[in-house]
Each structure stands twice: as C-alpha cells, then as structure tokens.
C-alpha positions as CSV (number, residue, x, y, z in Angstrom):
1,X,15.8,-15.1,13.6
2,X,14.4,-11.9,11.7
3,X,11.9,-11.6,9.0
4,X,13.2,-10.9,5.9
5,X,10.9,-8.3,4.2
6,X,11.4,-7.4,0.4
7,X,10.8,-4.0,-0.4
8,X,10.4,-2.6,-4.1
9,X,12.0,0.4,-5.2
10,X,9.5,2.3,-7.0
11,X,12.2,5.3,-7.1
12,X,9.5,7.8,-5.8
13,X,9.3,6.8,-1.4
14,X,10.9,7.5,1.6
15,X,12.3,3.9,2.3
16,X,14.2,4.7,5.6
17,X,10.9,5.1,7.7
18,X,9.8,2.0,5.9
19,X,12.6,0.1,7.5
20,X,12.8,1.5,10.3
21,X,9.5,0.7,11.1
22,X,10.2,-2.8,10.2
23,X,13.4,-2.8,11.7
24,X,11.8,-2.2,15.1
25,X,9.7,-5.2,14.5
26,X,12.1,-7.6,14.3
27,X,12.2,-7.7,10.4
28,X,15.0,-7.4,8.0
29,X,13.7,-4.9,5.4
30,X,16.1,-5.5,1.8
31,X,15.4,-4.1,-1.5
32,X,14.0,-6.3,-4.5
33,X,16.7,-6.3,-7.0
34,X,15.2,-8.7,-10.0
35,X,11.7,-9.3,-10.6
36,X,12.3,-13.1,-9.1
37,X,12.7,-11.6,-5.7
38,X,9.4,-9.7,-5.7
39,X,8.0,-13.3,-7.1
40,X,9.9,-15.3,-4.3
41,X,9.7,-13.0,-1.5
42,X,7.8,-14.2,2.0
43,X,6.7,-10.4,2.7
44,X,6.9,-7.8,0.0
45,X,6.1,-3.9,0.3
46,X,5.0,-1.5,-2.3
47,X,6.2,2.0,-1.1
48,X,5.8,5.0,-2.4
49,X,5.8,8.9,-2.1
50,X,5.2,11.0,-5.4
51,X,4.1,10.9,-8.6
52,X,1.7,7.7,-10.6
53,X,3.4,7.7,-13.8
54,X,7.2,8.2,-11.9
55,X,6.5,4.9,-10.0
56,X,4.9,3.0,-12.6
57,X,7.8,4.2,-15.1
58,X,9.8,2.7,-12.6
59,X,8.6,-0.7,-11.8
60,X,8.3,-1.5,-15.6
61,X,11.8,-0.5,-16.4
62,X,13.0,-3.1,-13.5
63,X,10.5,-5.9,-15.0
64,X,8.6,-5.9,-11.7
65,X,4.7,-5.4,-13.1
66,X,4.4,-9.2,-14.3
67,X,5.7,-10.3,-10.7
68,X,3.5,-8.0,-8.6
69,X,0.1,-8.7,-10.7
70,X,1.0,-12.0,-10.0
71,X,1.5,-12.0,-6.2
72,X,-1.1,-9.6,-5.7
73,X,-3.6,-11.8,-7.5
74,X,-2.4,-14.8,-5.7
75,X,-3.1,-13.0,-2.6
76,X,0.6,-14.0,-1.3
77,X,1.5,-11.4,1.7
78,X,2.4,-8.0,0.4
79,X,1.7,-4.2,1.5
80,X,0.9,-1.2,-0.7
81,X,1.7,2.2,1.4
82,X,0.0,5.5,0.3
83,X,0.9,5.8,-3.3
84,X,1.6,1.9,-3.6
85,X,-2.2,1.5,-2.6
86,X,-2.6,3.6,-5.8
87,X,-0.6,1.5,-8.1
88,X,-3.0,-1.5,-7.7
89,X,-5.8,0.7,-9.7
90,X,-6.0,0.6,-13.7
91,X,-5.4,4.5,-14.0
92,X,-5.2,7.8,-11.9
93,X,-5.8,11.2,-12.5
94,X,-2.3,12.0,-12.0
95,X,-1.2,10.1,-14.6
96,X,-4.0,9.7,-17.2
97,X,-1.8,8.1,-20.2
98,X,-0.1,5.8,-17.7
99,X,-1.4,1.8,-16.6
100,X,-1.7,1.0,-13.2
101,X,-0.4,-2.8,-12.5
102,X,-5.0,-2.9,-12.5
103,X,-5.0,-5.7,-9.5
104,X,-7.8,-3.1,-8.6
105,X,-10.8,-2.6,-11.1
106,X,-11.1,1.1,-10.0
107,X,-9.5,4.5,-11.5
108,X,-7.5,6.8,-8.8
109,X,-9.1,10.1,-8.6
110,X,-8.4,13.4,-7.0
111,X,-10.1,15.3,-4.0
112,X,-12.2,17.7,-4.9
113,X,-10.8,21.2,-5.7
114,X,-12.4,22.8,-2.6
115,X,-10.0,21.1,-0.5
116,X,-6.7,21.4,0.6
117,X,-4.3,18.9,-0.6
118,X,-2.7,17.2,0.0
119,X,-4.8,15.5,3.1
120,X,-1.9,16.1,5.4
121,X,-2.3,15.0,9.0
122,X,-4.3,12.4,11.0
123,X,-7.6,11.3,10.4
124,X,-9.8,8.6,11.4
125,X,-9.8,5.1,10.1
126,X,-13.1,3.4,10.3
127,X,-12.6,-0.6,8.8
128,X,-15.4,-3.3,8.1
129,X,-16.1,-5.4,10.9
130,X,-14.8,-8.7,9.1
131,X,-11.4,-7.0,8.4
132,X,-8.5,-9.2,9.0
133,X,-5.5,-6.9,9.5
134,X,-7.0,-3.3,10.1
135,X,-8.5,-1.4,13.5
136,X,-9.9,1.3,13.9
137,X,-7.8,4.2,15.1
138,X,-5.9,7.3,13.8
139,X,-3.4,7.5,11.2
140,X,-0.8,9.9,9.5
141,X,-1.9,10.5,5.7
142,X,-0.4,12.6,3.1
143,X,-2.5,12.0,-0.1
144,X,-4.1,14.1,-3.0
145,X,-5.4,10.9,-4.6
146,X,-7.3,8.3,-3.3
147,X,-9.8,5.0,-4.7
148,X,-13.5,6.5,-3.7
149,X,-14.8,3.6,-3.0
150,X,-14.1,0.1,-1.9
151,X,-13.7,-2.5,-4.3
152,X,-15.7,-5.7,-4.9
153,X,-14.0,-8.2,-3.5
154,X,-12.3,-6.7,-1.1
155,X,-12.6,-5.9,2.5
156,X,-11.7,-2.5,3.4
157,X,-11.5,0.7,5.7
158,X,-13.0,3.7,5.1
159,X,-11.7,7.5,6.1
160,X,-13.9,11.4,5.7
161,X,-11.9,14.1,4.2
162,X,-14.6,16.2,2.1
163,X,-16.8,13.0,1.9
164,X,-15.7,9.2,2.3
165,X,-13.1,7.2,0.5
166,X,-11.1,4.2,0.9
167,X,-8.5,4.3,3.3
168,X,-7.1,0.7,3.1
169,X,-8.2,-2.7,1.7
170,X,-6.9,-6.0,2.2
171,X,-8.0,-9.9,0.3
172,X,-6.2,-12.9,1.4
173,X,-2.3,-11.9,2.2
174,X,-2.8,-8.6,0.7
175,X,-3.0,-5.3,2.7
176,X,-3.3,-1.7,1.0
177,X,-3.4,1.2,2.8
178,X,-3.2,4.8,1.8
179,X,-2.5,6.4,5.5
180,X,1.7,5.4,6.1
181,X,1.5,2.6,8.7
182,X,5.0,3.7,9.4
183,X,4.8,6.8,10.3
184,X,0.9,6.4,12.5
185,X,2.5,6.1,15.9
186,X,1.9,2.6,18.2
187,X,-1.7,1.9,16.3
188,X,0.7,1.8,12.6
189,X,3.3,-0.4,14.3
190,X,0.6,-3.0,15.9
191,X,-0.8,-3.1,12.4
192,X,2.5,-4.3,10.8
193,X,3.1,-6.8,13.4
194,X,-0.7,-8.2,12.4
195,X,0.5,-8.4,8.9
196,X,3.4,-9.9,10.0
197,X,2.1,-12.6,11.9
198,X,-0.8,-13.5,10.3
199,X,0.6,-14.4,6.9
200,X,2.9,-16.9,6.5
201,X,6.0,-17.8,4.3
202,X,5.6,-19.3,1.0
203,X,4.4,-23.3,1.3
C-alpha cells in the first residue's frame, strides 16, 4: 500500500518532478485542497519555485498559513523545498511588505551582488553530525535567496556559495531544504525515503 503524501499548491513550483520523485518511492503524491488536509495530512510538502510574496499570496488566499504554523510548530512530518524552505522565515528580501508563515525567527536575504544568481548547479552539502534526515553529498540548487545562518533550535546543513549559508534544517518531523531533493540524483531520492521512513503517521 502507498504513502499518501499531501502536497500544497503554493501556485509558484514545478509539482511534476515533486511527484515523480515521490512517485518512484512508492508514495502517492495528491494536492491539499482545504486547509484540513494540510492539518490532517501524514506527510505534507511545501514546494516551490518563484517569487516570496506570489506563494505567500497564495497560501493565504486558500486558508493554508494557520494549518502550516500549526504542523510546522508541532513538528508533525512535513518538507519545505527551495523556496518553501524560505516561507518558514518572518520576511525576505524579495518580498519586503509580505509575512512569511515566521515558524523560522530569521529574515531571507539575498547573495551578494557580486555573484551570479541564481546559484544554479550542484554544490556541496555539509550537515551537523546529529542530523536526523540529511548526509552529506551534492545537490542540485537553484536559489537567489537563502537563511544565512542556522536557526536556534534547529539542526541543520550548511553549503559555500560566496560564503556559508544554510542549506537545509530539520526539528522533530520537519525537514527544510533549499537544494531540490527531487531533482539531486540517487543522494536526493535516499533522502526522501529517510523522511519517509523515519516519521510516522499521525497517532
């Protein structure tokens, strides 16, 4: 029997790689439709590709923010990919008059104007050594943004591109990662099956 994982539509991702990627693991990827099923859900995924203030426009017009502070907080099992990492933070750069859902005490900022951006490519991810979920290895990033540092409270991973910045965190069920998982090769897949098997449903 597969797992059924919820994914929210923030409006602004590429959601057939996401399923796919699930798909291949034995998991049943569907959309959340009402802010009970992001509540509810076992597994739930926060994509995203694009703009802060698109996504976040996005999520509140469904009802979803309540829901997802809620989970997140709980530390019930739930993954934030690339821009969905940056949706747990209070504000971003990108989007300086628009609230993050602010699970994350930290302010999204941009890479310095010396570099090229977006980061696109692989690049080296370099976690804590008491990290549940994350290895190290390479993975495929596409980001202009990015939370500098890791935040207390968390356990995290950490990636150079002009100087260091948080490339994932994770706290209880909760797994954020700014590389896409989906798209990093054998090393992204074997890190969805660990968040797969190491959470469990709702008791």
């Amino acid at each position: 029997m597969s797992t059924d994982v919820v994914i929210v539509p923030t409006g602004t991702a590429n959601i057939a790689s996401v399923n796919a990627a699930f798909r291949r693991l034995d998991a049943e990827p569907k959309p959340a439709e009402s802010p009970d099923d992001v509540g509810d859900a076992d597994y739930l995924v926060l994509p995203g590709v694009g703009a802060f203030g698109a996504a976040m426009g996005r999520i509140d017009e469904q009802g979803f923010r309540e829901s997802l502070v809620d989970r997140i907080e709980e530390g019930r099992p739930t993954l934030a990919i690339c821009l969905g990492m940056q949706l747990l933070g209070e504000k971003s750069d990108e989007s300086p008059q628009v609230s993050g859902l602010g699970a994350v005490p930290e302010r999204v900022t941009r890479f310095p104007q010396n570099l090229t951006v977006p980061q696109l490519g692989w690049n080296r991810v370099t976690p804590d050594s008491t990290s549940r979920f994350l290895e190290s290895g390479w993975a495929y990033f596409a980001n202009s943004y990015k939370f500098e540092t890791v935040p207390d409270g968390w356990i995290g991973a950490r990636t150079e591109y002009g100087g260091e910045f948080a490339s994932a965190i994770e706290r209880g069920n909760v797994l954020a990662c700014q590389f896409h998982p989906e798209l990093s090769g054998a090393w992204g897949a074997d890190l969805l099956r660990r968040w797969l098997d190491g959470t469990g449903s709702r008791s």
